[in-house]
C-alpha positions, 0 to 999 in steps of 0.5 A: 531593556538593559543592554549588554555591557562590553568590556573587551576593549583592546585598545584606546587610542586618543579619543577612540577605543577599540571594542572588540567581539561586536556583531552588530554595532551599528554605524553612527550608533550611539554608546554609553561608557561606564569608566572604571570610577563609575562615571558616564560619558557617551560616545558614538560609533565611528566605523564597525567591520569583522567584529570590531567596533570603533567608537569615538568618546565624547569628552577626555578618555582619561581614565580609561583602561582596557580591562574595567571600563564598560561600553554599551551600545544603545542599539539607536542612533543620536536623537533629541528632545524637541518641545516649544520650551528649546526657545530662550534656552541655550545647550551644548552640540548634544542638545544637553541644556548648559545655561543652568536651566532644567532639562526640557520635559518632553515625551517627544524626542526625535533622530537627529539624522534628517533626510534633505527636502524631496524636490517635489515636495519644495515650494519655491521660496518668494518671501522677503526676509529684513535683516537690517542690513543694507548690503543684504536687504537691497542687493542679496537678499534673504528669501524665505527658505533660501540657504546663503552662506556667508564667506569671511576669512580669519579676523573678519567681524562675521561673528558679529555680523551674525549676532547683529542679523540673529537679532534683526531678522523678521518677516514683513507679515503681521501675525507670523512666529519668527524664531531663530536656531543659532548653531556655534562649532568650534567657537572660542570661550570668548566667542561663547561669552560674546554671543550669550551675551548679545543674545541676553542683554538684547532680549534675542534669546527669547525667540532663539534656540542657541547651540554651542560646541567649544573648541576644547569640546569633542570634534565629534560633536561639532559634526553633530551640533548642525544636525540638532540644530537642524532637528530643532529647527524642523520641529518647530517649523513643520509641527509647531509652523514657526518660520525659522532662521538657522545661523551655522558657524562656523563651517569650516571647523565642522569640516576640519572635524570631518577631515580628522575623523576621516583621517582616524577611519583611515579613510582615503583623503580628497582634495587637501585632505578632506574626505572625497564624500564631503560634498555628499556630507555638506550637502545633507545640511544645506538640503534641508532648509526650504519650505514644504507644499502644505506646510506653514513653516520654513527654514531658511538657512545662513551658514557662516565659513572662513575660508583658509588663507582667504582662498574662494576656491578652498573646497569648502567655499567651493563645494558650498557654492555649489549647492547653495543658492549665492553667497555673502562675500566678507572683505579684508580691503572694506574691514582696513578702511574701518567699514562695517558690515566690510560686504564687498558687494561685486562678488556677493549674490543672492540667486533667489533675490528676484522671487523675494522682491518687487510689488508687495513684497518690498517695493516695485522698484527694488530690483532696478535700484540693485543693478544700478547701483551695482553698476555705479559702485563697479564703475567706481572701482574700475576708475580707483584702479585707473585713477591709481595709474593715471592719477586722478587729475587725468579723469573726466569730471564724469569719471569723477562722479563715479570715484566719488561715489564708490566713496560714499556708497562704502560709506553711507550704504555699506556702513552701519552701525552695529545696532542699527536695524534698517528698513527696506524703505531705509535702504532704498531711500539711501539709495536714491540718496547715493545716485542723485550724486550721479547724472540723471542720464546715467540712471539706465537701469532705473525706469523713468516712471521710477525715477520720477516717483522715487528720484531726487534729481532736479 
């Protein structure tokens, strides 16, 4: 059906025209633009009341004049083609392929708006996700339709961090379909030529689907990239039972883009002027990771945000926290000492990691090995303050075991090389490394039975 063209624009204003004699424009609908040259660009509608439709223009509105351009609404909100074929493949926030590759031939496209997984219908996740990455595996870990952010700050390698975990990450099980939805908004073009290229030149693309939304791209898009990515990765979870990974970054440009689109609604702003409905928002992507009662597949989630001004209490790690389950908290102090991954283990948490670890999934005495090193390591930190004010001179030689041991774990724990890809067998051999540095009497979350087994002490 060929729909109606409008071209009663009364004003263009940035990247927003102003469409007027519109009865039944709906919100979030899309809308095809006709310029007057006969080009095509898309847009969406941003708010519609007494007749007025407001419509945001994915791309420049260059060109543009309120007499000859044409605006037509589809009469449907955003919706995607999904096939198998996404895998390999690389597109824009729209899901538009740019890697010079053909358009994906299929019948089946779906609405990117997907509903947050009925708690009735969620199965709890219990499954062990490897990253490679030691400060995740053994003390935060991954579980299977777990969402954990990763809060870094400005500067900081999450980027790589992220590539590193999209190109590690696997399940235990033999005979299981592993992919990975990579989603990047507002991301740099140099950022873009560094995850194209990581992806390539270590063959991660062919089991991942990547999206991209650069900074000199729409911010309207960068609301929508996640909700694609999402779309793609639920189709391949639930109809084709793939156990998917989903890698979102960054997260505070796409809340940078809510509050700008907000502020263009003339909306009343929240707490820094951020819309009050941003936790309802955040909390439509978060909610829709998880695993279905009778369904093969997963997604598991890990979002990526930077919090301005290295602020834990911004709303946007703030509001995050709350409806996550833990978090990955990136530090400045590790990444000055010349550690990678810099994952400053203290303020880091992984709630599901008890569901995801012990016998038959990684090892029965993985749990044990965690808290003790998470006391060593704490203890080591308190005596570096201490040792700042007293010197270290005036420490016992037990207090001394554990200042050197906060020095090794940071060094031999924490630090990994960008390609090295540990087994949960690694990490915990690396463990019992670090505490037979410690007195055996001191191991009081560890069982005997496991010391005796596993242990290195004489």
């Amino acid at each position: 059906m060929v729909k109606v063209g409008y071209k009663n624009i009364s004003e263009i204003s940035g990247p927003l025209i102003f469409v007027e004699g519109i009865s039944d424009a709906g919100y979030n609908e899309m809308v095809t633009i006709e310029t007057p040259s006969g080009e095509i660009k898309s847009g969406q509608v941003l708010d519609t009341r007494n007749g007025l439709a407001i419509v945001q223009v994915f791309g420049s509105t260059s060109g543009l004049d309120s007499n000859n351009t044409t605006v037509r609404f589809r009469g449907e909100t955003a919706r995607i083609k999904v096939s198998d074929e996404v895998l390999g493949r690389i597109f824009n926030g729209l899901g538009e392929p740019i890697d010079n590759g053909p358009q994906l031939l299929s019948k089946e496209s779906v609405e990117i708006v997907g509903d947050a997984i009925n708690p009735y219908s969620r199965e709890e996740p219990s499954e062990f996700i490897q990253t490679g990455i030691s400060t995740i595996d053994g003390m935060n870990t991954l579980v299977r339709g777990q969402k954990l952010p990763i809060f870094s700050g400005s500067g900081l390698p999450h980027n790589v961090l992220a590539s590193q975990i999209a190109r590690q990450a696997k399940t235990l099980k033999t005979g299981e379909s592993f992919a990975v939805v990579f989603g990047a908004m507002g991301i740099t073009s140099e950022e873009a030529n560094f995850f194209m290229n990581e992806f390539r030149k270590t063959g991660a693309l062919s089991r991942a689907a990547i999206f991209m939304n650069l900074s000199s791209d729409p911010s309207m898009e960068r609301i929508i990239l996640p909700r694609v990515a999402l779309t793609t990765a639920e189709y391949l979870a639930y109809e084709r039972e793939y156990h998917v990974l989903v890698i979102l970054t960054d997260m505070t440009n796409y809340c940078e883009s809510l509050r700008e689109i907000s502020s263009a609604r003339e909306e009343v702003p929240g707490r820094r002027g951020y819309p009050g409905y941003m936790y309802t928002d955040l909390s439509t992507i978060y909610e829709r990771a998880g695993k279905i009662r009778g369904r093969n597949g997963s997604i598991t989630q890990l979002p990526i945000l930077t919090m301005p001004g290295d602020d834990i209490t911004n709303p946007i790690p703030d509001l995050t926290g709350y409806i996550t389950e833990g978090q990955i908290v990136m530090s400045r102090e590790l990444q000055r000492k010349g550690v990678y991954p810099p994952v400053d283990v203290l303020p880091s948490l992984s709630r599901l990691m008890n569901q995801g670890i012990g016998k038959g999934r990684t090892r029965e005495d993985h749990r044990g090995v965690a808290d003790q090193l998470y006391s060593a390591y704490a203890t080591g930190k308190d005596l570096r303050s201490l040792s700042a004010i007293v010197g270290e001179e005036s420490l016992s030689s037990s207090d001394k075991s554990y200042l050197k041991f906060a020095d090794n774990f940071e060094n031999k724990y924490v630090t990994q090389k960008l390609d090295e890809d540990r087994t949960i067998e690694d990490t915990l051999e690396i463990s019992y490394d670090l505490l037979s540095e410690l007195p055996e009497t001191e191991m009081k979350r560890l069982k005997k039975d496991f010391i005796q087994k596993y242990g290195k002490w004489k």
